[in-house]
MARNUKOL-281141 format. One record per residue (C-alpha): x, y, z. Coordinates in nm, 4 decimals. Last residue first. Layout:
N
R     east    north       up
R        X        Y        Z
...
END
This chain:
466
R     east    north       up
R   0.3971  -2.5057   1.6988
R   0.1665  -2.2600   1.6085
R   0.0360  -2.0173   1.9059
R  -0.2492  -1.7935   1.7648
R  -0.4933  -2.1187   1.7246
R  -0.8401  -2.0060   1.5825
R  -0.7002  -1.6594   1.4238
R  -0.9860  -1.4328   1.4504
R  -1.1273  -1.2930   1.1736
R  -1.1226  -0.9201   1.0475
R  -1.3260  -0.6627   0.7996
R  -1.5691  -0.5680   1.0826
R  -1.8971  -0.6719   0.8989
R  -2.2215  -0.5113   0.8392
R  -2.0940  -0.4350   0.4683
R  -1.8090  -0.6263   0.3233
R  -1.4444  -0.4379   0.3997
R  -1.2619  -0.3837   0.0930
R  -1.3271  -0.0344   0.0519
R  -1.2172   0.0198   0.4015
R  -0.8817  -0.0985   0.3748
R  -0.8183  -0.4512   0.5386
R  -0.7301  -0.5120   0.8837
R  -0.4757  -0.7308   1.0698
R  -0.4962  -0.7418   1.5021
R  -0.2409  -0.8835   1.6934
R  -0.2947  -0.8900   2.0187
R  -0.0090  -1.1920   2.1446
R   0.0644  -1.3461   1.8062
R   0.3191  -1.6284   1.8470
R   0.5074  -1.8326   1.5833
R   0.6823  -2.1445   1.6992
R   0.7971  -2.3338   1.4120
R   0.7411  -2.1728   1.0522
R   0.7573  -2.3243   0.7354
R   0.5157  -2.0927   0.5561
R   0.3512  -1.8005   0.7420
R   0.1329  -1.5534   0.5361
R  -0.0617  -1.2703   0.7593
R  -0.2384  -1.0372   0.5892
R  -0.3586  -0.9259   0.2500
R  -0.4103  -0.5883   0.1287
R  -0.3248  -0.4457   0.4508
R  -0.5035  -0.1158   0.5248
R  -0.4576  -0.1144   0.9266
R  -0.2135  -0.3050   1.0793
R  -0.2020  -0.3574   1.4522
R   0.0733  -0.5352   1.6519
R   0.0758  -0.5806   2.0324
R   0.2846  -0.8836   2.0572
R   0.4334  -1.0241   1.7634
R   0.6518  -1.3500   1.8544
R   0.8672  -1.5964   1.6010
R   1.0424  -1.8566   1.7674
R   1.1523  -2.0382   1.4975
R   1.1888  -1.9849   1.1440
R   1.1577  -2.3591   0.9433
R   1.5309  -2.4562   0.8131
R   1.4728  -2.8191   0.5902
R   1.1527  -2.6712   0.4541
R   1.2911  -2.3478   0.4531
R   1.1375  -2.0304   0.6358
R   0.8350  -1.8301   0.5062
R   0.7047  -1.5327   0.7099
R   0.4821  -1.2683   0.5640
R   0.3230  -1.0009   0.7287
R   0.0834  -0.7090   0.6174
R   0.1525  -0.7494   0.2413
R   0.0752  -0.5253  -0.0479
R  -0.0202  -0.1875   0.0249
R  -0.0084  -0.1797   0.3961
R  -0.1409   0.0864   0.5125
R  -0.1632   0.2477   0.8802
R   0.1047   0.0254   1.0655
R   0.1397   0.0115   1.4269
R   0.4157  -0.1912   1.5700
R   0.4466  -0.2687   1.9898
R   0.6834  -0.5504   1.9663
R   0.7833  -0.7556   1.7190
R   1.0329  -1.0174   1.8142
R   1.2936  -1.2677   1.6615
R   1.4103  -1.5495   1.8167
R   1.5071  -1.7948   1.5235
R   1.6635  -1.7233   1.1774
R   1.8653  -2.0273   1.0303
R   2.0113  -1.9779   0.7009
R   2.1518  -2.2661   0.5186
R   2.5284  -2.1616   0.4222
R   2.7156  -2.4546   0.5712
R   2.4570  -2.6871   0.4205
R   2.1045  -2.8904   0.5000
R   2.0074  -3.0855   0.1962
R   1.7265  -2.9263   0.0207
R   1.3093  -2.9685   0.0957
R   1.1475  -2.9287  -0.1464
R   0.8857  -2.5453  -0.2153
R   0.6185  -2.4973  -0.4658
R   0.5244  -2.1501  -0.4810
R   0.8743  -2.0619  -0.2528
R   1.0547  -2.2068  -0.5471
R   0.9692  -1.8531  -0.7602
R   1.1262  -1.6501  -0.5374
R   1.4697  -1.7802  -0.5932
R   1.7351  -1.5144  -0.4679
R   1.5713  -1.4118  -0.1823
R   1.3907  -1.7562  -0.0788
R   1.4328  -1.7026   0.2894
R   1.1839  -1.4303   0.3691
R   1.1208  -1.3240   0.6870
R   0.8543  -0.9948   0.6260
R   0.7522  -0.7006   0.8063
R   0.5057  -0.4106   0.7017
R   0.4933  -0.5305   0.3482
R   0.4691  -0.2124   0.0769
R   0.4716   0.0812   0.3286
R   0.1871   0.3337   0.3387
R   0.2882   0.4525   0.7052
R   0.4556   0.2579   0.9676
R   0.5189   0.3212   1.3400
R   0.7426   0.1079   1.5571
R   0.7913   0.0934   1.9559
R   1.0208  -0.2552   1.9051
R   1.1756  -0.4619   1.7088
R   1.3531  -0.6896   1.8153
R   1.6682  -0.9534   1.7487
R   1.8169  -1.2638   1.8791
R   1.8715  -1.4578   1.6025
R   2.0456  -1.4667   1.2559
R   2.2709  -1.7744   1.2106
R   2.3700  -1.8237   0.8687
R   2.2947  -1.8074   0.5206
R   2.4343  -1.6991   0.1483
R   2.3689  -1.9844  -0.0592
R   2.0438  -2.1464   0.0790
R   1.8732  -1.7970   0.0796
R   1.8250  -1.4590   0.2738
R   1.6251  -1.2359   0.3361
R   1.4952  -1.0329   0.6909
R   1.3204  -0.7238   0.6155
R   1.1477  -0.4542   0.9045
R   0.9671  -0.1547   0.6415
R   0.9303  -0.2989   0.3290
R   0.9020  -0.1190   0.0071
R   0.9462   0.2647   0.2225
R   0.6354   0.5289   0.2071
R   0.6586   0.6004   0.5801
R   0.8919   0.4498   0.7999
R   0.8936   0.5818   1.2230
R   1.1412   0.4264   1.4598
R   1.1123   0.3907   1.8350
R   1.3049   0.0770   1.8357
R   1.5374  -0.1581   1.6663
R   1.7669  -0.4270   1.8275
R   2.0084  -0.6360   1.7152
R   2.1684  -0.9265   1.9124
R   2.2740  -1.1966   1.6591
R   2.3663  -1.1640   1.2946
R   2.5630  -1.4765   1.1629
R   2.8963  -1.5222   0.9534
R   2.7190  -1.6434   0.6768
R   2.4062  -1.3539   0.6905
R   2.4634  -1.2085   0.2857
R   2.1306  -1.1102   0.2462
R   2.0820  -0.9665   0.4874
R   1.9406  -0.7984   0.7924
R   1.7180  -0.5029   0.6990
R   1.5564  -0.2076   0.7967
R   1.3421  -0.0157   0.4945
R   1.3568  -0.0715   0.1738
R   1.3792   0.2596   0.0343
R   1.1388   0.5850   0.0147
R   1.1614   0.7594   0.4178
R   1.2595   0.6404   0.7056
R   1.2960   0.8212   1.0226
R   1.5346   0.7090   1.3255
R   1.4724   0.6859   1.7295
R   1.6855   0.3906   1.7451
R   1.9069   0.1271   1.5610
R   2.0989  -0.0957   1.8008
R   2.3608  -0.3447   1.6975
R   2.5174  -0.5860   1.9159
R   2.6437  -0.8084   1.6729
R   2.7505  -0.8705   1.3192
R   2.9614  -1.2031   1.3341
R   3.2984  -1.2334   1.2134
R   3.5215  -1.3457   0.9040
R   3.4467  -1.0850   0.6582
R   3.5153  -1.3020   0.3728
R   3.1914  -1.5120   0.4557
R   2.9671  -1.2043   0.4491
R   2.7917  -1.0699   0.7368
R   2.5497  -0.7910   0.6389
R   2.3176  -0.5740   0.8487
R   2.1463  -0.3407   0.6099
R   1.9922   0.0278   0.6912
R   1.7904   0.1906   0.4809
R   1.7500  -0.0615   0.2130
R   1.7503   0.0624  -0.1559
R   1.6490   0.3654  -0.3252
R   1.6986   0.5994  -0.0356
R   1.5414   0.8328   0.1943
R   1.7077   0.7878   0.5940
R   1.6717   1.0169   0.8723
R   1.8570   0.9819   1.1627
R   1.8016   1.0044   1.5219
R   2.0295   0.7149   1.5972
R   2.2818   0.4191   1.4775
R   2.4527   0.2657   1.7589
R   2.7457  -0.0315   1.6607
R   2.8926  -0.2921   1.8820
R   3.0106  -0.5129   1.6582
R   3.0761  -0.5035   1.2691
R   3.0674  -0.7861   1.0093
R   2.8838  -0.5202   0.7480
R   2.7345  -0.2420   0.8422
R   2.5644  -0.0968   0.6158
R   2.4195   0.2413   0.5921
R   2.1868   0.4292   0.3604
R   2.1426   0.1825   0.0875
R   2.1550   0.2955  -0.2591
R   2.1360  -0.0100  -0.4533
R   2.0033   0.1763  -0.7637
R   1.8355   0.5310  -0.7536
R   1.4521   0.4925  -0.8042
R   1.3737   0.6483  -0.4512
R   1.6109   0.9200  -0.5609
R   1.9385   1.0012  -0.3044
R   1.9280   1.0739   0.0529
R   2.1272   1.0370   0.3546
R   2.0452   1.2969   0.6659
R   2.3150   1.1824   1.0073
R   2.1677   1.3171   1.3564
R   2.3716   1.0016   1.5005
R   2.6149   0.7264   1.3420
R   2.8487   0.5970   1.6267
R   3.0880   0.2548   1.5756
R   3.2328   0.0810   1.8562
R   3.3916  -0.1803   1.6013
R   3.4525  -0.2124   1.2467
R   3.5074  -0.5181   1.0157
R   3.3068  -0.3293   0.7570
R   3.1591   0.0649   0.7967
R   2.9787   0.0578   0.4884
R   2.8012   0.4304   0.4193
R   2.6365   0.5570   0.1413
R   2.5892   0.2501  -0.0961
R   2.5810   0.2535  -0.4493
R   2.6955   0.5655  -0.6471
R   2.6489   0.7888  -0.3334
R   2.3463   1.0874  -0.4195
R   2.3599   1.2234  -0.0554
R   2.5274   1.2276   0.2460
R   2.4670   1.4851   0.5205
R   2.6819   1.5566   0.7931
R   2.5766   1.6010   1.1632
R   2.7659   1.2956   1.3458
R   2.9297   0.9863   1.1770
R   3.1820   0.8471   1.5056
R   3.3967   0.5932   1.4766
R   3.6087   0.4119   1.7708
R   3.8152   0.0998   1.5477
R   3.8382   0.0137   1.1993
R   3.9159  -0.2547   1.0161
R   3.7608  -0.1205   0.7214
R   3.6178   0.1887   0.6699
R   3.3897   0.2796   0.3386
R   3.2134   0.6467   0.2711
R   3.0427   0.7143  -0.1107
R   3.0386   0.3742  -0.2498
R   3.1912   0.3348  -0.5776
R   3.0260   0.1298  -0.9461
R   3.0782  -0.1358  -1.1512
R   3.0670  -0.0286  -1.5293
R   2.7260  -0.1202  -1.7552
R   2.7482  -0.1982  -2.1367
R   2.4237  -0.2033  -2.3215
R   2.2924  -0.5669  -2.3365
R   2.3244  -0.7074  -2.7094
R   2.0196  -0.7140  -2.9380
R   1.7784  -1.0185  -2.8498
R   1.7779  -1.3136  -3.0911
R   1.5332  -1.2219  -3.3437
R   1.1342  -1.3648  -3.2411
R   0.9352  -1.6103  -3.3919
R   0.5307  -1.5021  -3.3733
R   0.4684  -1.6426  -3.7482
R   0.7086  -1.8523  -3.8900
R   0.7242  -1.7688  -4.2861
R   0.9983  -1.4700  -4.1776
R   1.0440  -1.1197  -4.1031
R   1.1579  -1.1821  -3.6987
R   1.0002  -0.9829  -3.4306
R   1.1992  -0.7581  -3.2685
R   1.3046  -0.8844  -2.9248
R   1.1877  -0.5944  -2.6582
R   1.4720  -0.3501  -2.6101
R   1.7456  -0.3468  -2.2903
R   1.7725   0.0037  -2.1587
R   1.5921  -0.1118  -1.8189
R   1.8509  -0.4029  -1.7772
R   2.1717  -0.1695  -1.8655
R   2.0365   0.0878  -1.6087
R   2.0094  -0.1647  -1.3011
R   2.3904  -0.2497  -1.4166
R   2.4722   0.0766  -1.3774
R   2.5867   0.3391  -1.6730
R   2.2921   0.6159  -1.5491
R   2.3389   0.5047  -1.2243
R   2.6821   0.6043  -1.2233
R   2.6635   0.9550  -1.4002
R   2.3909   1.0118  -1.1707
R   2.5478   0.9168  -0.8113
R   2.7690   1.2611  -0.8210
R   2.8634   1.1425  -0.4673
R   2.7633   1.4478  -0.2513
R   2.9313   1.5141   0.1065
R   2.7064   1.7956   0.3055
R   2.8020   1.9777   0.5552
R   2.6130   2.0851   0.9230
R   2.9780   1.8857   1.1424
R   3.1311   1.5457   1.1384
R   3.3057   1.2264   1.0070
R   3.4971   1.0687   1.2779
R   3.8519   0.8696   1.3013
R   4.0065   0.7093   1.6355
R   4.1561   0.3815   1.5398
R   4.2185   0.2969   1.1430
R   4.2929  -0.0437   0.9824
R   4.1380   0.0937   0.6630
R   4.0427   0.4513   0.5341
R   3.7684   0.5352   0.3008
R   3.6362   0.8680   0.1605
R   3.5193   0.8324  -0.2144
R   3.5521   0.5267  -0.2881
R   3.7936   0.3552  -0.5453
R   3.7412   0.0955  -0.7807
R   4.1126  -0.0812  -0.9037
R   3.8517  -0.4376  -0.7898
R   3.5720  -0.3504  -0.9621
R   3.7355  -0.3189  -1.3144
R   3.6989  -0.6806  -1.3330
R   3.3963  -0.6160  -1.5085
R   3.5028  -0.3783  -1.7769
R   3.6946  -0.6463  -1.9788
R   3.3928  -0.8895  -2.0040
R   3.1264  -0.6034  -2.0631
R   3.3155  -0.5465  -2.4045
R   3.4448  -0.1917  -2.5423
R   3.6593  -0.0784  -2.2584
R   3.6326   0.2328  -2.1267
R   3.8239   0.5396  -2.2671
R   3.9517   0.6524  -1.9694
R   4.0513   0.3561  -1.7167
R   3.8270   0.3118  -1.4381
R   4.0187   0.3914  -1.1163
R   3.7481   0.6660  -0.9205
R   3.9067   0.9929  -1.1130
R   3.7991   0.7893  -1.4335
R   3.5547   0.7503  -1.3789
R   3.4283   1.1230  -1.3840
R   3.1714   1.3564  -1.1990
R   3.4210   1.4686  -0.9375
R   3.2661   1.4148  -0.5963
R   3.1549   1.7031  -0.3886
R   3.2523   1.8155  -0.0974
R   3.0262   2.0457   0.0487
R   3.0559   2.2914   0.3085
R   2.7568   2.5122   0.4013
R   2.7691   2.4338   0.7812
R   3.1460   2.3563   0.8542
R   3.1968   1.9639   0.7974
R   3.4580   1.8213   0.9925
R   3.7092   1.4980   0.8917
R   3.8174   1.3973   1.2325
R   4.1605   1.2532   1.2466
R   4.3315   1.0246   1.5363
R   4.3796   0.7568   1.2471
R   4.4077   0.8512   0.8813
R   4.1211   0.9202   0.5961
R   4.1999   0.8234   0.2724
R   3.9884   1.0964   0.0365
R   3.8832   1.0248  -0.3505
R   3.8566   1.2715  -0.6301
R   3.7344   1.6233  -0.5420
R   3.5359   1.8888  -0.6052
R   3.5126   2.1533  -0.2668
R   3.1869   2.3309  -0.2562
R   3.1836   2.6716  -0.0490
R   3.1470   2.6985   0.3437
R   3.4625   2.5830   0.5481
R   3.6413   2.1911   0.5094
R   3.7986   2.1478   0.8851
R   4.0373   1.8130   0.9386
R   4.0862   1.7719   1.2873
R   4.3107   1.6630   1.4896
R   4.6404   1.3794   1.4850
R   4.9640   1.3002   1.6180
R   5.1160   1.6000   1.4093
R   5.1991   1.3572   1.0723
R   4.8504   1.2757   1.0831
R   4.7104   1.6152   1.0498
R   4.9866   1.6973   0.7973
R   4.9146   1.3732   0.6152
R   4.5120   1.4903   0.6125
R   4.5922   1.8003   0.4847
R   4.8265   1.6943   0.2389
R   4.5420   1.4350   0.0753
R   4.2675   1.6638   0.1174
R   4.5011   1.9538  -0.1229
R   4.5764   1.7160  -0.3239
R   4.2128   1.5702  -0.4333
R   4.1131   1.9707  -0.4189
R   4.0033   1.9275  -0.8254
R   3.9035   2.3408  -0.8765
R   3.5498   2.3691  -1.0210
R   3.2990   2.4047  -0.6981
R   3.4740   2.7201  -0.6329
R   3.5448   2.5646  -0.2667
R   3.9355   2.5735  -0.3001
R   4.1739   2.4058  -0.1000
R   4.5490   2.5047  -0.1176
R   4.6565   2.3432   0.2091
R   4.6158   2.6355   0.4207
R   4.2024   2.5707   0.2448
R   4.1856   2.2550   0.4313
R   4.2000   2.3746   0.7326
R   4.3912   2.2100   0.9901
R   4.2890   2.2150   1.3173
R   4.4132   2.1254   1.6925
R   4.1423   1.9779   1.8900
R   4.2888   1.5990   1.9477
R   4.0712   1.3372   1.8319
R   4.0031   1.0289   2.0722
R   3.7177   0.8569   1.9084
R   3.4324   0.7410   2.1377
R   3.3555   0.3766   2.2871
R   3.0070   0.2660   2.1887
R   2.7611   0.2944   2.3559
R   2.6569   0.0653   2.6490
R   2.3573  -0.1703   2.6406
R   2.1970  -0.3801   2.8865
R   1.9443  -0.1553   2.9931
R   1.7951  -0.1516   2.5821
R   1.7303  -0.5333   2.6124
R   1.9102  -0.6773   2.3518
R   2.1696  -0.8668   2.5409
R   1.8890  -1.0346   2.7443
R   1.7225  -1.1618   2.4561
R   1.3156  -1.1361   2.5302
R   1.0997  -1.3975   2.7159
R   0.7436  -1.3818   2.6453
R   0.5098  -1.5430   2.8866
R   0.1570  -1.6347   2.6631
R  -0.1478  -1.6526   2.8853
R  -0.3377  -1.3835   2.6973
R  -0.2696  -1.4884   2.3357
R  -0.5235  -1.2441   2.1594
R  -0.5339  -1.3181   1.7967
R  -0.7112  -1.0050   1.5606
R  -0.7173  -1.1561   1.1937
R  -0.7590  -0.9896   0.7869
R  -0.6373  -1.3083   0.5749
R  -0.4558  -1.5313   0.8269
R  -0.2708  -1.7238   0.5365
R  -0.1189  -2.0394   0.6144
R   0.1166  -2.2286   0.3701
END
């Protein structure tokens, strides 16, 4: 392991060549939804925004109606419209009139867990698979989410029963009345947890558009648009608590071709998360993320799950401020793949926890202490070509960079150009890494912790590592 405490590297002579496909000239947005005008409000369908009447029927006819006709838009007016879960058809824009909300009913039962639960963790947990979302819709063309309203996942009920929940709830071992001092009673039983929704899903979906809405307070994740292509999210608000569980903002997951811009993101999990899980068969590709704000979460993130590859992802002109990490890559030797070709670009951080980290011991941090080398595999992430560009952090409260590859899977190609953190509490740890490249990067600690006389940096002797 090498540890560049508090550094400034220059690398004048360095030529850095970026992925073509992730240059922002090479990219076109995605293809739009074609939604004819024609409207059907959901209140001619027996709607009510009372915020007490269940309107589950009255979405499901209007949407069949719209559907039925070739098509149009769905339009929910001002009030607060409960409800149980939404299907969304093709040709159909759900729209949001400024002071609409539809809010989820607060019960399980409405989401496909039976009522009573069952007693035993065992018979609740393959309850995950009768789960159902909120608003989802598979093998759909044409379909958009818009307008000023808000869509509200009654998230506490779940978190309060998650698994995160169940962990925190668990009591300390009581010590046990006996001639043995310091023995302890086998731990009391784990309190009961039940899986939980996510607030907007599409599968198999093609031409989306997310424009205007808010989402807020989603069980688990906000929005997982999986399988999809030509996807738009723009002007889009999530939030929910920073210490709501797995909360991510938006995930897409095995998708290509998706644009995600001037939104503002305050979670309790990752902001954004590029997945590609084995079952989802394809790559994630061609993503941009730009001109977004993120608030409490984890920040921008590819990962874990990475079997199918990530490749061609780009993030600029993005601003995080109080998030765990701000730019995350993880992953491990059972859930890898190919992730390359990505930057990030025109970035500003404030007070994060590690300004960017490559970490491929996600679900074993411990073995990156002492790390062997492991037989390569199928699922053996590989992560090469990646590129910081033009980042400014002002506090870093725990880490300022940290790379650590594999022994048998070293990152490669690693570049920051034009980097400056201010505040780090420690700077830059690399670990298995093959062709890491600072070009003006410059680490500092906070004042307090810089010794009198000096200017609380070193410079890195060799800035280009093979």
């Amino acid at each position: 392991m090498t540890i560049g405490l508090y550094c400034m590297a220059s690398l004048c002579a360095a030529a850095l060549l970026l992925p073509a496909r992730a240059e922002e000239g090479s990219w076109q947005e995605p293809e739009a939804p074609r939604i004819p005008a024609r409207a059907f409000p959901i209140t001619a369908f027996g709607g009510r925004g009372d915020g007490e009447t269940m309107n589950t029927e009255a979405f499901r006819a209007a949407i069949q109606a719209c559907a039925k006709a070739g098509g149009g838009r769905v339009v929910v007016p001002a009030g607060t419209f409960v409800t149980g879960p939404i299907e969304l058809a093709s040709h159909t824009a759900l729209v949001l009139e400024k002071g609409a909300v539809i809010q989820a009913s607060d019960k399980f039962s409405d989401f496909g867990l039976p009522n009573p639960l069952p007693s035993v963790q065992s018979e609740i947990d393959p309850l995950k698979k009768s789960l159902r979302h909120l608003i989802s819709g598979s093998k759909l063309e044409d379909v958009a989410i818009l307008g000023e309203g808000t869509i509200d996942g009654a998230g506490a009920v779940w978190w309060a029963k998650s698994d995160k929940a169940s962990e925190r709830a668990m009591p300390a071992p009581a010590p046990v009345q006996s001639a043995r001092p310091g023995e302890s009673a086998p731990p009391p039983g784990k309190p009961l947890y039940v899986p939980r929704p996510h607030l907007v899903v599409l599968r198999d979906c093609a031409r989306v558009h997310v424009q205007g809405v808010t989402l807020r307070n989603s069980p688990m994740f906000h929005f997982v648009p999986s399988r999809c292509h030509d996807v738009l999210v723009e002007d889009v608000t999530i939030q929910s608590p920073s210490d709501s569980p797995n909360t991510d903002g938006i995930d897409p997951a095995n998708c290509r071709d998706v644009l995600i811009r001037r939104c503002t993101i305050d979670t309790g999990d990752d902001n954004i998360a590029l997945k590609a899980g084995a079952g989802g068969g394809f790559p994630t590709e061609n993503v941009m993320v730009a001109d977004c704000k993120f608030l409490h979460g984890h920040g921008v993130s590819i990962g874990s799950e990475a079997q199918t590859g990530v490749r061609h992802f780009l993030v600029q002109r993005c601003a995080f401020e109080n998030t765990v990490t701000a730019l995350r890559i993880k992953s491990d030797r059972t859930r890898g793949g190919v992730v390359e070709d990505v930057i990030y670009r025109d970035i500003t951080m404030k007070n994060v926890d590690t300004a960017i980290s490559i970490f491929l011991f996600y679900d074993n941090k411990k073995a990156a202490l002492a790390p062997e080398s492991k037989p390569i595999t199928k699922d053996t992430p590989i992560v090469r070509n990646i590129h910081y560009l033009n980042i400014v952090c002002d506090g870093a409260r725990r880490k300022a960079v940290e790379i650590v590859g594999l022994p048998e899977s070293p990152v490669g190609d690693v570049t920051l150009e034009n980097v400056k953190i201010t505040g780090a509490a420690s700077g830059i740890v690399q670990q298995d890494v093959k062709g890491l490249r600072l070009i003006d990067v410059e680490v500092q600690p906070p004042p307090a912790a810089t010794a009198p006389g000096s200017q609380g940096r070193s410079v890195i002797s060799n800035p280009s590592l093979p």
